[in-house]
N, C-alpha and C positions, 0 to 999 in steps of 0.2 A: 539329803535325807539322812536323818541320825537313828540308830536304832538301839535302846540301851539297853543289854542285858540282866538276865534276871541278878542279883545279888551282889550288886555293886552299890554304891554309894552315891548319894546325888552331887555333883561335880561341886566342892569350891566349897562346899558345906560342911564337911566333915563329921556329918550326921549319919545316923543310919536309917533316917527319913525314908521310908517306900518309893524308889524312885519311878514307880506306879500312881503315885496318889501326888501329882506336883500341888506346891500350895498355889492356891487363889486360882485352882483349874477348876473347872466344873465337868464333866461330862457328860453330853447328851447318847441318852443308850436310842440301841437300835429300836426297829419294830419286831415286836412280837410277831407279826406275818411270816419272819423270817424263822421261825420255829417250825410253823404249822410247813410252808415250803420242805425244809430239811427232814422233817419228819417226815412226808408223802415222798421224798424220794428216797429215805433210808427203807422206808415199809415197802417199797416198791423193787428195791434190788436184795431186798429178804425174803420177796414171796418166791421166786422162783427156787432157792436151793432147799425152803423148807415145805414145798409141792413136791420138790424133787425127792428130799427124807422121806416127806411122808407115804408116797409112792414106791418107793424103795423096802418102807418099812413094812407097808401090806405086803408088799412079794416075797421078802423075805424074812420079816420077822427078826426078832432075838434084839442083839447090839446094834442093829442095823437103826433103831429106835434110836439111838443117840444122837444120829445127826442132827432131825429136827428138834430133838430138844437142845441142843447145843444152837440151834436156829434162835430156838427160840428164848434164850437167857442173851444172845448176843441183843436181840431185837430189844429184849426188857434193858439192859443196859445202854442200848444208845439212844431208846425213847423218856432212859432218867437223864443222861450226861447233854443229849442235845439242848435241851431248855435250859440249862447251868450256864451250856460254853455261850450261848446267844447273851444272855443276860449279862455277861462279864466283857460282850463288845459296847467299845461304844467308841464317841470321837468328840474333839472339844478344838474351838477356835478362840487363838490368843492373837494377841497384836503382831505378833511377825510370823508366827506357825501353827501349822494343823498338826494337831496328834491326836495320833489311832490308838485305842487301849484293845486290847484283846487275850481270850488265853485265863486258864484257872490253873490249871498244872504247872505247866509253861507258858509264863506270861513273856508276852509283851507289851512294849511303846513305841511306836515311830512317832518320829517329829520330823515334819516335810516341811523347810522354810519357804514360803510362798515368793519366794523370790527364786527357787529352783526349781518350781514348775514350769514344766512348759507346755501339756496340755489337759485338759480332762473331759473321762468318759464317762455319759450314764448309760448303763446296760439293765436290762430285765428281760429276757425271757419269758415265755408262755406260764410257765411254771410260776414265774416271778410276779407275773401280770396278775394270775389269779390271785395270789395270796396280797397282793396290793404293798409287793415290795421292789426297789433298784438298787443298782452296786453303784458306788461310785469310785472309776478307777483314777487317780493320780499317775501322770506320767513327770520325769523328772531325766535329768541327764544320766543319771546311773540307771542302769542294763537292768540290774537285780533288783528292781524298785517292785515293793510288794505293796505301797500303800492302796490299799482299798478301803471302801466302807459298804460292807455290804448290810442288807437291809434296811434300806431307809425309805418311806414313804417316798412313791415317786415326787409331792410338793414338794417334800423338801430335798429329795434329790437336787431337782433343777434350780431351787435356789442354792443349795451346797454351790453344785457346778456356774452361777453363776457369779455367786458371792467370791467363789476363789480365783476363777478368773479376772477379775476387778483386781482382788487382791496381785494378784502374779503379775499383771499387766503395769499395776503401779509401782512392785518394786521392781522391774526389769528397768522399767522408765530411768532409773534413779542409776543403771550400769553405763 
């Protein structure tokens, strides 16, 4: 698994090509599901401290008010930034690798060559169930392997995970 850092150059090219944007890649983005999920659990761990302000702020009064509004610009900014960061995931299959695109600030790309997987997981969750989304985790021989793909229709989940396994199976064949 290769992971290229933001602000380098696409290898061998000596361009200063977005090495975000490879040519003749296409990228399939995630599901939208995967917003509404992220958003029910960001509103969900912001209702309790800004219960907690606003309760605070009837007893006590004054700057005590700050909390919950300080609640509540964090709430409005990560109900703008979460539908941006979803949008800017996505993942695309080439002839010998999958790559993950993700990331608006700090981007990244993995490229997981399907010859060094060695197995893969579909997960969702209740949470994930309802919004009609799954992860797909990539395992590989490196420890620190972060490839996932989170939100994907579970269909195509399970053809992801089956499509790759095929793949993996047939270049392992070839060691």
């Amino acid at each position: 698994m290769t992971t290229i850092p933001a602000g380098t150059t696409a290898a061998g090219t000596g361009s200063t090509a977005s090495p975000f944007e490879p040519r003749d890649v296409v990228f399939n983005p995630v599901s939208t599901g995967l917003i509404k999920a992220r958003l029910i659990v960001t509103g969900v761990w912001l209702a309790l401290p800004l219960v907690a302000g606003v309760v605070l702020g009837v007893i006590f009064g004054g700057w005590v008010w700050a909390a919950p509004v300080a609640v509540l610009a964090l709430a409005a900014w990560l109900f703008w930034l979460i539908p941006r960061q979803v949008r800017a995931m996505g993942y695309a299959e080439s002839a010998d690798d999958l790559l993950i695109r993700k990331g608006i600030l700090y981007r990244s790309l993995t490229v997981v060559p399907y010859g060094r997987m060695q197995f893969v997981d579909v997960k969702a969750g209740p949470l994930d169930r309802a919004c009609g989304v799954a992860e797909v985790q990539l395992h590989t021989a490196s420890a620190q392997t972060d490839a996932k793909i989170e939100g994907l229709p579970p269909a195509e989940a399970a053809r992801l995970r089956d499509r790759l396994t095929a793949r993996g199976e047939a270049r392992l064949a070839g060691l």
